[in-house]
C-alpha positions in Angstrom: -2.7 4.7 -34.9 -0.4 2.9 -32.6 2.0 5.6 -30.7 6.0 4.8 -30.6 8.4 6.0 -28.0 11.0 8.0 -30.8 13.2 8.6 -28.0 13.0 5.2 -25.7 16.0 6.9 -23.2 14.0 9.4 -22.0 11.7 6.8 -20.3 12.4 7.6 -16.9 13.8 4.8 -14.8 13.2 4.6 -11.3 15.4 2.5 -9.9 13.6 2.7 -6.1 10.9 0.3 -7.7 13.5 -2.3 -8.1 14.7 -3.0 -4.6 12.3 -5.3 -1.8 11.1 -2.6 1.0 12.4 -1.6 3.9 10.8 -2.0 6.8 11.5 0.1 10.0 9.3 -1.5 12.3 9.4 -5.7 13.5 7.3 -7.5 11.7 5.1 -10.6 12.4 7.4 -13.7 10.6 5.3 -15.6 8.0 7.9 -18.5 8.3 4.8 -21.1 8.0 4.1 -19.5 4.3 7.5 -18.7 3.4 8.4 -22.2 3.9 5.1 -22.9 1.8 6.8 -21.3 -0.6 10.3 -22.4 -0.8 9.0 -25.3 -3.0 10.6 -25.3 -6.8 7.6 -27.1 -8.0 5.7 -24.2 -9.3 6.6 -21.8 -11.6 4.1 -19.5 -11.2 3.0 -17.8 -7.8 0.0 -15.4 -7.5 -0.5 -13.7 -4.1 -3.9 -11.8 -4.3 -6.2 -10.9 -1.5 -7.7 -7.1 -0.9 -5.6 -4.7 0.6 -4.1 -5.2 3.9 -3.3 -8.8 4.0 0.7 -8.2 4.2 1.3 -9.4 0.5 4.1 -7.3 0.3 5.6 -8.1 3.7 4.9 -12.3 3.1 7.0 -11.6 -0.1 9.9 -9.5 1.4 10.5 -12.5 3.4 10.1 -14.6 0.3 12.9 -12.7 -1.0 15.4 -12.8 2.1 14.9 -16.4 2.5 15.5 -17.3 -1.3 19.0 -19.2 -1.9 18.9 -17.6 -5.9 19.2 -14.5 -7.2 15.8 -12.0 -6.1 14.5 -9.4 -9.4 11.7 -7.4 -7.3 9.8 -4.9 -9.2 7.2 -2.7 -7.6 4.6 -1.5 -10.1 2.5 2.0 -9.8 0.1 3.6 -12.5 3.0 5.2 -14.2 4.2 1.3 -15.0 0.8 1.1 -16.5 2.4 1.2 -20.3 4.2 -1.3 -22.4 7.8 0.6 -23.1 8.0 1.7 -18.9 7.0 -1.6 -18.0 9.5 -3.6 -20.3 12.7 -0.7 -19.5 12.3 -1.4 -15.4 11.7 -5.2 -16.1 14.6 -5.6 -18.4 16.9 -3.8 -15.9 15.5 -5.4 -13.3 16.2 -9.1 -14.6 19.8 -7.9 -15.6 21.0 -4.4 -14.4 24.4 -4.6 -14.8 25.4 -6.4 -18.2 22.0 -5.3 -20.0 22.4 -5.1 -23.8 21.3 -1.1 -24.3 21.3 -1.0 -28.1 19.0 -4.0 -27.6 16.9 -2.3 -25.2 16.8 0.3 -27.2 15.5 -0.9 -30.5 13.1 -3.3 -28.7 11.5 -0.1 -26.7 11.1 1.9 -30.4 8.8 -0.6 -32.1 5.3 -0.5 -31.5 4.8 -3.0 -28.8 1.3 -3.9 -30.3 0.3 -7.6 -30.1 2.6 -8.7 -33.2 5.7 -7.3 -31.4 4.4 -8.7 -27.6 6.1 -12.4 -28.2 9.5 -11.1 -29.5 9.8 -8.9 -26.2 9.1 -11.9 -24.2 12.2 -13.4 -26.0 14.3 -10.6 -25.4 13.1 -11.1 -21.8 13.3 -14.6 -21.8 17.1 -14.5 -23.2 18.2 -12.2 -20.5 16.7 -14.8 -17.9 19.1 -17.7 -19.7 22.2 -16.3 -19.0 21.5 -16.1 -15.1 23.9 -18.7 -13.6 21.7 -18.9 -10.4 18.1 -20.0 -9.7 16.3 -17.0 -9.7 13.0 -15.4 -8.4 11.0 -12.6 -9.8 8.3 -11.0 -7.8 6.1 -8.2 -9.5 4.4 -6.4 -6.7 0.7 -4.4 -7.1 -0.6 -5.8 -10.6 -3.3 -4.8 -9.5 -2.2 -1.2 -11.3 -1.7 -2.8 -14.1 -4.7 -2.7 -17.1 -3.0 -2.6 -20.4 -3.8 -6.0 -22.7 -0.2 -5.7 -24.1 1.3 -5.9 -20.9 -0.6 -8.6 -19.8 0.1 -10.4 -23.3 3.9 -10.0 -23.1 3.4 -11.9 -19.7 1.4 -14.4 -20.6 4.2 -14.7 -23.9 7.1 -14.8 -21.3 5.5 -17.2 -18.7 6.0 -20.7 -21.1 9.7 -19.3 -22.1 10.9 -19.1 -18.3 14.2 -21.2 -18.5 14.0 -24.2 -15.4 15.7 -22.7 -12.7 12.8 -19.4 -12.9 10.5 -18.9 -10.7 7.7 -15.6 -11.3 5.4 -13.9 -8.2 3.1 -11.6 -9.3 0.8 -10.4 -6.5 -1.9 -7.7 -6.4 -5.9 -6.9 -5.4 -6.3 -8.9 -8.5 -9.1 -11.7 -8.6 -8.8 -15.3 -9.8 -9.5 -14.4 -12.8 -6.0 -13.5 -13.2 -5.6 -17.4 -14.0 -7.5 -16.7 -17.4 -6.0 -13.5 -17.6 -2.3 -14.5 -18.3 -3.4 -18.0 -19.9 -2.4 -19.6 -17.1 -4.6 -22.4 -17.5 -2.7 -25.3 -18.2 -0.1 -24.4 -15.9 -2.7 -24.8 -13.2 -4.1 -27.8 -14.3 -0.6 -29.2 -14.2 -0.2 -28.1 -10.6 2.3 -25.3 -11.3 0.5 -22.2 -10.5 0.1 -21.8 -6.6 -2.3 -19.6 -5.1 -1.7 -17.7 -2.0 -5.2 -16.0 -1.0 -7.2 -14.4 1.4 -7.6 -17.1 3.8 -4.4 -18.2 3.4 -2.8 -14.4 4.2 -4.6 -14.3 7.8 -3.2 -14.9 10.9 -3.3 -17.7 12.3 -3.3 -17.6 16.2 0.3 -17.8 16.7 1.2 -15.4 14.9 -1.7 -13.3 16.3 0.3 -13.7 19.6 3.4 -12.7 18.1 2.1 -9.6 16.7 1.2 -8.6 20.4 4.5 -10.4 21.5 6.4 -7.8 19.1 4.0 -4.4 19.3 4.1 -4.6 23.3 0.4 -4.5 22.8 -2.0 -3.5 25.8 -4.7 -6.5 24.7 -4.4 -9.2 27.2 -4.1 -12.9 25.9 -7.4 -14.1 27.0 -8.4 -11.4 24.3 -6.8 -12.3 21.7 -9.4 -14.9 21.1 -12.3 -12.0 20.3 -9.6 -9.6 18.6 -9.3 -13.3 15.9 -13.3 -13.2 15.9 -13.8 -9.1 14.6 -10.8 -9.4 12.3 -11.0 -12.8 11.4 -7.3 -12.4 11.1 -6.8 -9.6 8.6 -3.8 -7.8 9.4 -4.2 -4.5 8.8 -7.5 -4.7 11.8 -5.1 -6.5 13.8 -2.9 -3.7 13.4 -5.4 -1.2 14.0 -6.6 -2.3 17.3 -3.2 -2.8 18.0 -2.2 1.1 17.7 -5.8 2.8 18.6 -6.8 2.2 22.4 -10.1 0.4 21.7 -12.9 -1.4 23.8 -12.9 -4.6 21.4 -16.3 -5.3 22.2 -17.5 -1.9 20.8 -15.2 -1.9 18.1 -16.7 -5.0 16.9 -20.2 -2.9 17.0 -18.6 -0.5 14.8 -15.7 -2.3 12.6 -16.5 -0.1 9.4 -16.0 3.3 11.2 -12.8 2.3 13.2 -11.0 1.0 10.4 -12.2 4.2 8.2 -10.7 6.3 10.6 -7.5 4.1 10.8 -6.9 4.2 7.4 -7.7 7.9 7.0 -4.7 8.9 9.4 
């Protein structure tokens, strides 16, 4: 039995998960991988790396450096079903001239396989009528399990009109590629891949985190504080706020970050 939403309005909408965060503290600027980025080549960009590799924070700046016109939409579990996940896309793409009865109808059928390639229409159709180049970036797929979502994606990706660009980062693994179908795509050099390695720091912008944080580690440091976090932000960050002796923290990396994290 497939379940139907009766009542598709009472899906809540929370319209917090469409806006890029706020940050209240100065952040390191990616500008290297930003203007990576800025490159209308591909069409699809996946940003995936383990937690604390400042996915969201390389895609905020993404977003305030993009000419076009930004859709940002930051999943949780709750967007972990078909008729939430279409309703906060849909108004997301096109708040304020979205087509409700359309919405409405599209939310009510069973959004089983048969019905996943008309939504990527609808989605798709919204998407034309954009006058601007435009760039949407789905934050945290990682919370995201259901095979219809990822089937309506995989639907919408080939229908993305020219001047469309999609982001979808998360803890995913490459197998996202296979995932959303992406194959070809890839092949055809249209699929970039931001990763681990290529989320580190790279020295200069290790010295600039210091620069910014008014940090207590010494630049003839900085070169051991790049050895025990081989550049992954969040342990930069750590030994940043915690007063540390580096060499015993990179005795007992496991334990300090535990208790960073745990705070």
């Amino acid at each position: 039995m497939t379940a139907v939403i009766r009542h598709p309005e009472f899906t809540p909408l929370v319209t917090t998960k469409l806006k890029p965060p706020q940050y209240h503290r100065k952040m390191v600027q990616r500008a290297v991988r930003v203007d990576q980025l800025m490159n209308p080549n591909w069409k699809v960009l996946l940003v995936l790396s383990p937690a604390g590799f400042g996915k969201t924070v390389v895609l905020s700046q993404l977003a305030d450096s993009f000419s076009g016109d930004v859709v940002w939409y930051s999943l949780d579990p709750h967007d972990n079903e078909p008729q939430t996940f279409v309703k906060h896309l849909a108004y997301a793409l096109k708040q304020s001239s979205l087509d409700e009865m359309d919405l409405r109808r599209l939310l009510t059928q069973p959004l089983i396989s048969e019905h996943s390639h008309t939504t990527a229409i609808f989605l798709s159709h919204i998407l034309e009528s954009a006058p601007r180049a435009g760039l949407i970036i789905v934050d945290n797929f990682q919370t995201i399990t259901h095979p219809v979502i990822y089937q309506i994606i995989a639907e919408l990706i080939p229908l993305l009109p020219d001047h469309t660009q999609l982001v979808i980062s998360g803890r995913n693994p490459l197998e996202l590629i296979h995932e959303l179908a992406l194959e070809r795509l890839h092949l055809a050099g249209q699929v970039q891949i931001l990763d681990r390695g290529s989320l580190k720091f790279t020295p200069e912008e290790l010295e600039s985190f210091y620069l910014l944080h008014d940090s207590s580690v010494e630049k003839n440091q900085f070169e051991l504080v790049a050895e025990i976090t081989g550049g992954w932000p969040i342990m930069v960050d750590c030994l940043t706020k915690r007063e540390v002796d580096l060499c015993a923290a990179q005795q007992r990396l496991p334990e300090v970050l535990t208790s960073y994290l745990d705070r």
